[in-house]
N, C-alpha and C positions, 0 to 999 in steps of 0.2 A: 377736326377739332371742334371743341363745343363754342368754346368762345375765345374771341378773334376780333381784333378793332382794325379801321382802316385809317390811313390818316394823310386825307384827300385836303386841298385848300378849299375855302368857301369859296364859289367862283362870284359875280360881282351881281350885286343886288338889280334884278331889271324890274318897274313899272309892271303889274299885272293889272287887267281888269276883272276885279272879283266879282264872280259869277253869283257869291252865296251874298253879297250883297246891294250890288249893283252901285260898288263905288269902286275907283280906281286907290290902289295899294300896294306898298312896294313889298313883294316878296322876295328872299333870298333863295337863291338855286344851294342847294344844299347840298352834301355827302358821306358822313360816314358816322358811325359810332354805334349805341348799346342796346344791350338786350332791353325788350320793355318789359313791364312789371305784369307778375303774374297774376290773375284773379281773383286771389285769395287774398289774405290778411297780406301785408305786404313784408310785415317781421317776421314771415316764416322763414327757416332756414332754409329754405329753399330758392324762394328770393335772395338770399344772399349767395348763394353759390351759382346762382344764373347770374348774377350779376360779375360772375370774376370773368372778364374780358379779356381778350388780347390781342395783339394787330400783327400786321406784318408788313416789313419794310424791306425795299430792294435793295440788296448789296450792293457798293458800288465795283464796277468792273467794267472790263473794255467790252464792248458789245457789236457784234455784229450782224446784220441785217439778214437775217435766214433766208427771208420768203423772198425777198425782192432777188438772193444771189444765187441760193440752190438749192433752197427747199422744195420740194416736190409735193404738191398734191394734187390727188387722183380724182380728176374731176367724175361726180357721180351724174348721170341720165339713165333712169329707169326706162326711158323709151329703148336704149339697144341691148340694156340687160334685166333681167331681173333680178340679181344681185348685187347690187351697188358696191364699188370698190373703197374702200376707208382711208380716208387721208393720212399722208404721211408725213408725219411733223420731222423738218432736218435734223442732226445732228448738231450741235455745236459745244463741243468739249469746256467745259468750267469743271477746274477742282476746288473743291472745300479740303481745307487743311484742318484736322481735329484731331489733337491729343497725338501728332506727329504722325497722322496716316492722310492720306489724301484719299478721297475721294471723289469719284468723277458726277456731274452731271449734266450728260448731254440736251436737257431740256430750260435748263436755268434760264435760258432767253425768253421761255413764255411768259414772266414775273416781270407787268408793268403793274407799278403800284398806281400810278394814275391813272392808268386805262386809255393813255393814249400811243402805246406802239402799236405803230397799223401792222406790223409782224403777227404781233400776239392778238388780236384783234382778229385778223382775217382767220389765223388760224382757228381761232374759237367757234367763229361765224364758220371756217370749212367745216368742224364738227358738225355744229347746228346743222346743215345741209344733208352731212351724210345722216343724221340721224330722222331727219325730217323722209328723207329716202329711205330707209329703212322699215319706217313706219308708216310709210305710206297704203301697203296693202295692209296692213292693220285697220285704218282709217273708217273703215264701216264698224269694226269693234268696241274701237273707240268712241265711234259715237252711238253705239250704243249703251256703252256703259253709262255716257255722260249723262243721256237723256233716264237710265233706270235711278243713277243718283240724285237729278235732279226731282224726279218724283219721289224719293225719298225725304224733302225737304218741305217744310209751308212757305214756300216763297211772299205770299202773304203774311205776315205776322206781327205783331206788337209784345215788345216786353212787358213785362212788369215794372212797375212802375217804383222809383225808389223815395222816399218821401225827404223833403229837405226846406224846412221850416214849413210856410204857404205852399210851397210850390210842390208839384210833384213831376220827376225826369221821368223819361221813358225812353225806348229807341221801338221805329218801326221800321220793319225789312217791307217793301213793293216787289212785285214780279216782274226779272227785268232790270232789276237796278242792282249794281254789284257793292253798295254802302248802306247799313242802316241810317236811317233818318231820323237825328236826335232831338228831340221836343222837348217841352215842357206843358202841364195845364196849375193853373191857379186854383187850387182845391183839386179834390179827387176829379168832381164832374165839371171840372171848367174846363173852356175850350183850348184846344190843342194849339202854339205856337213853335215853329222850326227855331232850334236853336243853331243846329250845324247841321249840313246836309253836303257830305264827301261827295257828292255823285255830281256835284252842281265845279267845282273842281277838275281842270282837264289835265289829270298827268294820269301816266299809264299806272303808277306805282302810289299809293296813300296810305301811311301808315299813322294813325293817332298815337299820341303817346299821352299826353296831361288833358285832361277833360274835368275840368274843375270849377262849376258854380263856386262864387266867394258866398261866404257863410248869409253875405246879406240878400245871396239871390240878385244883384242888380249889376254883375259883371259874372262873366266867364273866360276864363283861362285855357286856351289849350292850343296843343304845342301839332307838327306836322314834320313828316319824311315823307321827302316826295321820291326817294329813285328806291329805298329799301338798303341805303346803305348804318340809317340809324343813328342819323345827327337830325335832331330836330328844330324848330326855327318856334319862340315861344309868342304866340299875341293875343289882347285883350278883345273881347267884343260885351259893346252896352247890352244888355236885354231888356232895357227898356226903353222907352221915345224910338229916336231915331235910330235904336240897335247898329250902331256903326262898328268900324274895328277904327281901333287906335292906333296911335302911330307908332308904339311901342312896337317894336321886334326886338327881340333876342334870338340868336343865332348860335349855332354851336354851344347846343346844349342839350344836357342831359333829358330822359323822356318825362321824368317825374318835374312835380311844381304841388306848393301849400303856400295853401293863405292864413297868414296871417287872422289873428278876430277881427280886424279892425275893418276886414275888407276890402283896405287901401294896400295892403302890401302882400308880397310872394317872397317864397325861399328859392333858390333853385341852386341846379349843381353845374360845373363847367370841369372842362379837361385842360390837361397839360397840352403841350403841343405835342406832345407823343399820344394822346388819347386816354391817359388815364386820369380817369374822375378825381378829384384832390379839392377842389372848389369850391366853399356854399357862398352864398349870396342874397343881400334883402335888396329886393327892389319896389318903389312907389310908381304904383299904377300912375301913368300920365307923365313921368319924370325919363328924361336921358338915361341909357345904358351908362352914360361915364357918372352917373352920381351914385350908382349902386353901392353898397357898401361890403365889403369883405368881415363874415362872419366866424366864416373859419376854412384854413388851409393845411392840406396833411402834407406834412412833407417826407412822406417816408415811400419810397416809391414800391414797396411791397404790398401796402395798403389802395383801396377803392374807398369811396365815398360815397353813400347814397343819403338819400332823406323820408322819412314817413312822418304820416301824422299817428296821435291816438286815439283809440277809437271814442274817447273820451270828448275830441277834437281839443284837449286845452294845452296838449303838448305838441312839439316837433323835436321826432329826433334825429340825430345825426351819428349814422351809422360808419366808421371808417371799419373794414376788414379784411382778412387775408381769411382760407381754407382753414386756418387753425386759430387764430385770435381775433377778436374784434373788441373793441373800446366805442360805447355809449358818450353822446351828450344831447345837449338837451333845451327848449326856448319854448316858457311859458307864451301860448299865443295870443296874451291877455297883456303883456309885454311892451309896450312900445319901443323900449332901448332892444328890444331883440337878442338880451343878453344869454349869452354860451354858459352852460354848464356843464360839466364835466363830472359825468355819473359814477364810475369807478376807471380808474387806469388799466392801462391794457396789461397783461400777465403772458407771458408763452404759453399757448395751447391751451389758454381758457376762450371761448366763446360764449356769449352771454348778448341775450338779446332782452329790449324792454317794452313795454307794456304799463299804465296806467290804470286804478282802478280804485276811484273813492279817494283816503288816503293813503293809498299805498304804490309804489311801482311793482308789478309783478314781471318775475327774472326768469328767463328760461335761460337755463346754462347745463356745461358739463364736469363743472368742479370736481372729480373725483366722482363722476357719472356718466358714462362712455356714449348710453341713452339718454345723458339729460333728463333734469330734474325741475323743480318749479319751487323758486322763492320769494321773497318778498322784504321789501325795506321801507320806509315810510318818504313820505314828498317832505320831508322836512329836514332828510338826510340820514346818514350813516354808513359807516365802514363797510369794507368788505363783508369782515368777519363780522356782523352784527346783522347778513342777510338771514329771515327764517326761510326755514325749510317749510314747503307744504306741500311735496309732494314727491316721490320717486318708486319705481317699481322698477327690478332691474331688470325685468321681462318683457319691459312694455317702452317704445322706443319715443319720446313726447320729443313731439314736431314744433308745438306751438300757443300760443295762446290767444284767445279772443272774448276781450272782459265784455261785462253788462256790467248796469247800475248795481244790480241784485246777484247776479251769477257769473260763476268764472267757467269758463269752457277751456278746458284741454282737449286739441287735435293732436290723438298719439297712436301708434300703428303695434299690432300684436296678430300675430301668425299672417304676416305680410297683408296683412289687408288695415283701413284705418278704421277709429271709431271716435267718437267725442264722450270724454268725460266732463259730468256736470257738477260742480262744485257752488254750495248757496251759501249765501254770504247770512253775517249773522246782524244784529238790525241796526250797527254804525255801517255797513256798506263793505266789512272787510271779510277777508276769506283767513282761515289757518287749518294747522293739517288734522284738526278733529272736524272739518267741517264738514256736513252732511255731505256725499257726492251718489251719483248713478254715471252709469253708460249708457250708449247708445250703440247699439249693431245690429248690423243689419244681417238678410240671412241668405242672401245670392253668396255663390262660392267665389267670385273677384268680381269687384266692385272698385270706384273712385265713391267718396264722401268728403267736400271740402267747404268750405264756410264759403256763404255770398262774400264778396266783397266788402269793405269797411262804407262804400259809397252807398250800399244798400241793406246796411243794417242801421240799426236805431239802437246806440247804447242806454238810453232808459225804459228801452222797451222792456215787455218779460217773452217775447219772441227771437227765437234764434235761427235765421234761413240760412239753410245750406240747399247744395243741389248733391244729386247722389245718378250715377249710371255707371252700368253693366257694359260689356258687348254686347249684350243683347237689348238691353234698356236702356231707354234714348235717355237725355236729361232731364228731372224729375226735380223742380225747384220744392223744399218742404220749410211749412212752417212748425216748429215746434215750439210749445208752448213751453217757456223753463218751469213753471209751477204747478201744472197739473200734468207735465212730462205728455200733454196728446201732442198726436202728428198729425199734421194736413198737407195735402196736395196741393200747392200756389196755381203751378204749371207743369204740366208736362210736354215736352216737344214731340210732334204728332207727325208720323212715321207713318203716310197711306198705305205702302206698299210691302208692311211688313210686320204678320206675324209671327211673335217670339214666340210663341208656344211651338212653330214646327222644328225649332233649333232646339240642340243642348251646348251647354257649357258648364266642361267640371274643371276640377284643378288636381293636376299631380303633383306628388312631392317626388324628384327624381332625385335615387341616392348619389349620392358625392363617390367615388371611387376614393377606398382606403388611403389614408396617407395625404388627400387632396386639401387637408386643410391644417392651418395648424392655430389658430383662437378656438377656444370653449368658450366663444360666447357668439357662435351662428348655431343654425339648425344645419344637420348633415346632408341637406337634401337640397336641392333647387324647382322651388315651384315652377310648374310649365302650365297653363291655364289652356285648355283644348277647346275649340269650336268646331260644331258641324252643325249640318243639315240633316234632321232624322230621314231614315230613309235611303240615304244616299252614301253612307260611310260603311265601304263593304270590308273594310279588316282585313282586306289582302295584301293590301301595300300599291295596290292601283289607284289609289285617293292622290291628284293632286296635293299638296302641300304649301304653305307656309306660313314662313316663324321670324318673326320679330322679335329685336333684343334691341338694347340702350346699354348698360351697364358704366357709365361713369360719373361721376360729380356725385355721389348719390343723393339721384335723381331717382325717382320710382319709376317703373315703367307700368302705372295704373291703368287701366281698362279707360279709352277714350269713346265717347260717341260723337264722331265729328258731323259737320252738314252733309246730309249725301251717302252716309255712312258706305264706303266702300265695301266692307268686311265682306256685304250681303251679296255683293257680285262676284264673289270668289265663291262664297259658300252656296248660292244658287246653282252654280256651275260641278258644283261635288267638290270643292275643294277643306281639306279637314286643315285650320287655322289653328296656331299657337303661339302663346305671347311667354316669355321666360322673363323670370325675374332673376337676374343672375348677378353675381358678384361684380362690386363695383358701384350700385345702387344700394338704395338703402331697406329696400320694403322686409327686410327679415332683421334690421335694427341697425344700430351705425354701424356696428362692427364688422357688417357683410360691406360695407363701404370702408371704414377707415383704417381696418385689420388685414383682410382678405382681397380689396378688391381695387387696389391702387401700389404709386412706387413699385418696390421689385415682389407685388402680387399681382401685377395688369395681367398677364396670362390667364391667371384666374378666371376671368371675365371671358376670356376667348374659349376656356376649356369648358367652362358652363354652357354658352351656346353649342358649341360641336356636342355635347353631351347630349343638351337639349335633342340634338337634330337626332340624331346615333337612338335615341329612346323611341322617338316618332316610327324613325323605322326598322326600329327591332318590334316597336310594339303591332306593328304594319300598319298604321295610320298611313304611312304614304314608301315613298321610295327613293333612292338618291337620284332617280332618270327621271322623279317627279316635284322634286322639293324645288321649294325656292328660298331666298332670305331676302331679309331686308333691317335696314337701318341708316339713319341720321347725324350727319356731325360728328360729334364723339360714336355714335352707333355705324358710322359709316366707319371708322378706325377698325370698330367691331367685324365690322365686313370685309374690309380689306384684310386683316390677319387671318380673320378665319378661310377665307376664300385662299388663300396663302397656303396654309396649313394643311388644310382638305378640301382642294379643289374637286377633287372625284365624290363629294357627299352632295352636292349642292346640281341642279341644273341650272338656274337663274338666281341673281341677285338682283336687288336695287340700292343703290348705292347713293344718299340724298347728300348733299354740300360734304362728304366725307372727308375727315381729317386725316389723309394719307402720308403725308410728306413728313413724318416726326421727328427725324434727325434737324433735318435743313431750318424746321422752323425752331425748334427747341433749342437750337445751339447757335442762335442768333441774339446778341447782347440786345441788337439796336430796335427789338420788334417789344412796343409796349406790352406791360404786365409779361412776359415771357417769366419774368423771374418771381412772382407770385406763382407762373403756372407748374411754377417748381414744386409748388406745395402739392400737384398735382399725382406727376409725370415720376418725378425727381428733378434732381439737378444735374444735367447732364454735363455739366463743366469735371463731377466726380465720374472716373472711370467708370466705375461700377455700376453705375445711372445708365450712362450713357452706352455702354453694353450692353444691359439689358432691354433700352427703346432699340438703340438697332437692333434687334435681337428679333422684333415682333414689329416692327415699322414698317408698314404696309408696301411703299414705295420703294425699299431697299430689302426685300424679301421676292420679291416675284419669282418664280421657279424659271426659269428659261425651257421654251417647249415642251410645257408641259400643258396638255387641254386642260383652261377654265371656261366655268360655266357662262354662259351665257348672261350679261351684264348692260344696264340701262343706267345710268352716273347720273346726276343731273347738278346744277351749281344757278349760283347767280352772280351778274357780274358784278356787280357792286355790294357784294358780301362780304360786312365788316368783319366774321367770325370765321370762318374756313376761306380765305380766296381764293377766289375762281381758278387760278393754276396749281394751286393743289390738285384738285382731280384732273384739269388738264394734262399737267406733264405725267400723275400717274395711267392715262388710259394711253397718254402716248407711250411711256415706256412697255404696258405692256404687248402694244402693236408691234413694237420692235424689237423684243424677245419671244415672238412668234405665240403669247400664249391666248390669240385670241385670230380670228380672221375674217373672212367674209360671206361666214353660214355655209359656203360650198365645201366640198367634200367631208360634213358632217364638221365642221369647224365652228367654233363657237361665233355670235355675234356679238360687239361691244358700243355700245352710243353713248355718246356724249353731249348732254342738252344743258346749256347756257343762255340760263332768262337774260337778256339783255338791260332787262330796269325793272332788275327784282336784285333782293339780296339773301339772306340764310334763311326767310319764313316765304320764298316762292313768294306767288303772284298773291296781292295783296287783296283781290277783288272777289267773288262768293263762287261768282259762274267759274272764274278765271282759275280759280283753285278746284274747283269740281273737272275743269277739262286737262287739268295737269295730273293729278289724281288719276281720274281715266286713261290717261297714259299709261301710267304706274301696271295697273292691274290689265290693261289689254297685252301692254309685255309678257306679264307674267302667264298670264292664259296663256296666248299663246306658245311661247317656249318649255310650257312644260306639257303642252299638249294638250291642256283641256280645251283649247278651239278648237276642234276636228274640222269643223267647216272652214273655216281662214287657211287652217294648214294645207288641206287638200286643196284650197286653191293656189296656193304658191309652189302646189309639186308641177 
């Protein structure tokens, strides 16, 4: 599942001594909660639909102690065999009663919500062992690849620099240290000071969530998860004199935080004790958590809460939503009563997000616009029906907006790739629908192009940074200029070991089979985006393979270039790579999401992948004795159905934090947001719902004895979004309906790896995430055979 909250207690505040300051501070041992905010403008709808969460919570029931009474597992020593025997997780019968059929499940004992059954626990850790064995003659592979990614990356490096009144931020990465190191200089050329530096910090696990200079520069805000479960702990530090941290902590709370103008105060958000965001809050820098003030509380529990600023900086808004509606409000940051405003009232299945510019608020909504359209009403107020129109094309899917003083940028996506259109304002500061515009596109065949951050643009500037990359092109920061429309090069990330020009990358449109869809308003086709290595792609169908898919929330599954860039040790090896953008996501416009690719269309999503694969090797790009798959969370559901359905297409998968279990958790009243994930899934309380998820539910589909491919799972144990025994009890079931073994007599092999103090985004550290990564891809080499050297040494 994509998102997933956990909902662990705080355990008790102990005395730290901080490293990054060299004073003693009480830190709180932390544990669970939400996704962090994406890179981009933070009111994109995308941001809002990462942010719909959910948790899970353990039923209560009699329980008995498996491991200690008669569970069985098969302790592994590579010293008397070479193929390690797979633990066998006991038996212990639990029926779910739903809609008057029972249900059995023999593994419901792995499900500790607090992670303290030494049962579930040992078993997790017997996984870990057998997989650690497994992969142990891989082990010279693996570090091979680690060391070709790591020379993929500048392990020296410095950002760019984001300017913020005097001062200008930066982050520099050192070789060796798995945290950039965040600074500050006074003018461009003044000298460098550490604002935060994570490496100086001793926990295995560090995730930033709020990194927020106050507008005056002379305090910073920012917020920490230390195991990767996604509750964050919020504190102040001076940045100037004695740069202390204050004794303010807040705990158990959301990742986001704004300041206030005044520079004495923060917004922030808190949860229910079930985990969902409902909370905003003003607090005074220096003052007790109990004098905080409550701003506003949602009490509708199908809704989330989040908070942004404007890029304008003079607004804060407050976002509550669900998958289909959301309701706006709003706090001049010039404000000192911090007084709530309420933009327009929520509607069924209007979604509408806001935006600031001059005087006007600019509206991205779906009013009778399935793609979304772009309006506008004045800061001084007005109805509904009194928003203008400025803008809609019903071909072209608008994601977003990101105002300038002088120009309006629309981020909107047409023939699945994105582009920005530029809208100039006329000489009070406002935009309407005669107003001058151009586009921007680019002309590689799949690409990502996404606005820097709100933290590193300048709304009165007349420059607009985005960053833009390919598969094949690394990330490429550009300035463009709004009024003479040139483009410059900021930076590009510098890739020693890798030229693009020996690769290609094109993109197919693969037709839909007749009948396979029912909106006229997709394309018939599902793009599949192809990489290779010239040279190396011999068209016989002897090309290693694989193919990556996502397809839910829609979420785009856009061309990433991460550190390290994996892709290039598959594709160095011969293997011909493809990414599908397939129903259920958005990149062919919403209605590939909210017509086609959710409720009683999720199959959709699963037929589009097997489609995808099935083209690969008709087109003979590769073979089903050479392909592999892979996907994520919601992409891990993807894998499990498919790998369900057509187990004999596939050699290997990889299977990341996968959401397999969608009965057990879906038909749980007590598990936060479950009932928003309705907006999802459906509502499985309606038969018909709940039919159709068992129908394709990964966990209650396994074919019994029937050979599946070859599978590497992996989880984290303090993952607020999929938990860790979702894949556990799915890899144990399938041990014990025989569809997997111990690699001997041509049997498939299955692992299961559980980061112990990581949660849904793996190891949080640069190296740490490069050597997990190498895991990934020495699996996959090897099981579909492009090691020859590793293979032939384990015959």
């Amino acid at each position: 599942m994509y998102f997933v909250y956990s909902n662990n207690d705080i355990q008790p505040a102990v005395h730290t001594h901080n490293k990054l300051l060299g004073v003693e501070y009480v830190m709180t041992a932390i544990s669970a909660n939400r996704r962090r905010r994406p890179q981009y403008n933070p009111r994109s709808r995308m941001s809002f639909l990462r942010s719909q969460v959910r948790r899970l919570t353990l039923r209560s029931s009699s329980y008995i102690s498996p491991l200690r009474t008669s569970m069985a597992i098969a302790r592994m020593s590579t010293a008397t065999s070479a193929l390690p025997k797979p633990p066998v997780a006991n038996k212990i019968p639990y029926k779910y009663k739903y809609h008057n059929q029972e249900f059995l499940d023999n593994y419901h004992w792995i499900r500790s919500d607090d992670r303290k059954s030494e049962d579930a626990i040992h078993y997790v850790k017997a996984e870990n062992e057998y997989a650690e064995a497994v992969m142990k003659p891989l082990q010279p592979l693996v570090d091979e690849i680690f060391e070709e990614c790591k020379k993929r990356i500048q392990e020296d490096d410095t950002s760019l620099p984001a300017k913020h009144g005097k001062y200008y931020y930066f982050k520099e990465t050192q070789a060796g240290k798995e945290y950039p190191i965040r600074q500050r200089r006074l003018g461009i050329d003044g000298e460098s000071e550490v604002v935060l530096d994570l490496n100086l910090i001793d926990e295995k696990t560090l995730s930033l969530g709020a990194y927020d200079p106050s507008p005056d520069n002379k305090l910073l805000a920012w917020s920490l998860d230390t195991d990767g479960s996604e509750k964050y702990t919020l504190q102040f530090k001076i940045l100037e004199g004695d740069k202390r941290i204050l004794d303010d902590v807040i705990a158990d709370i959301a990742h986001g935080v704004e300041w206030m103008g005044d520079s004495e105060h923060v917004v922030y958000v808190t949860f229910t004790k079930t985990r969902r965001t409902d909370k905003v809050w003003l607090h005074k820098v220096g003052t007790p958590r109990t004098q905080d003030r409550l701003l506003f509380r949602e009490e509708d529990e199908a809704y989330i809460v989040d908070i942004s600023k404007s890029m304008s900086g003079e607004y804060i808004f407050i976002e509550t939503t669900t998958k289909t509606t959301s309701e706006v409000r709003y706090i001049h940051t010039s404000d000192s009563s911090a007084k709530v405003h309420l933009f327009a009232k929520r509607k069924e299945s209007l979604l509408y997000y806001v935006e600031h510019m001059g005087k006007d608020f600019i509206i991205t909504h779906n009013d009778g616009a399935i793609n979304f359209k772009i309006s506008k009403r004045s800061v001084e107020g007005g109805k509904k029906d009194e928003w203008q129109d400025l803008f809609e094309d019903k071909l072209v899917y608008v994601n977003y907006v990101v105002p300038f003083q002088k120009h309006l940028v629309v981020v909107e996506r047409s023939d699945a790739v994105p582009r920005f259109r530029i809208f100039e304002a006329d000489n009070s500061g406002s935009v309407s629908s005669s107003s001058p515009s151009h586009t921007i596109s680019f002309d590689e065949p799949d690409y990502d192009a996404t606005p820097m951050s709100s933290f590193d643009q300048d709304f009165s500037s007349e420059t607009f940074k985005f960053w833009f990359n390919s598969y094949l092109t690394p990330k490429t920061i550009y300035a463009y200029n709004l009024v003479t429309r040139g483009k410059s090069i900021l930076k590009q990330d510098l890739v020693p070991t890798v030229n693009k020009e020996e690769y290609v990358e094109e993109v197919h449109w693969v037709e839909l089979p007749e009948g396979a869809w029912e909106s006229q308003n997709i394309p018939k086709a599902v793009p599949v985006t192809v990489v290779y290595k010239k040279g190396l792609l011999k068209k016989d169908g002897s090309n290693p393979g694989y193919l990556y898919g996502y397809g839910s929330y829609g979420i785009n599954n856009d061309p990433r270039y991460p550190e390290g860039n994996a892709i290039f040790s598959y594709l160095d090896r011969g293997f011909v790579c493809a990414y599908a953008k397939i129903r259920g996501g958005a990149e062919c416009g919403r209605a590939w999401y909210e017509e086609e690719g959710k409720f009683l269309k999720k199959k959709n999503t699963f037929n589009d992948f097997i489609l995808a694969a099935e083209w690969l090797i008709k087109e003979n790009y590769t073979s089903s004795d050479r392909l592999a798959i892979h996907g994520g969370s919601a992409g891990g559901l993807l894998i499990g159905a498919t790998v369900n359905q057509r187990p004999e297409l596939f050699k290997a998968y990889l299977a990341a934090v996968p959401f397999v279990d969608v009965i057990n958790t879906m038909m749980d009243p007590s598990i936060p947001l479950t009932v928003e994930e309705y907006l999802e899934w459906g509502d499985p309380n309606e038969k018909k719902y709940f039919d159709y998820m068992l129908s394709y539910s990964p966990y209650d589909n396994i074919r019994p004895n029937t050979s599946y491919p070859n599978g590497r799972v992996t989880s984290g144990l303090w993952d607020p979004r999929v938990q860790y025994w979702e894949p556990a009890k799915w890899v144990a079931k399938q041990r014990e309906l025989g569809v997997v073994g111990d690699g001997s007599d041509g049997s498939s092999v299955l692992v299961l790896e559980t980061l112990m103090q990581a949660g849904h985004a793996s190891s949080s550290g640069r190296y740490d995430r490069l050597k997990e990564r190498a895991k990934d891809v020495a699996f996959v080499v090897h099981y579909t055979g492009a090691d020859k050297k590793t293979e032939q040494a384990n015959l």
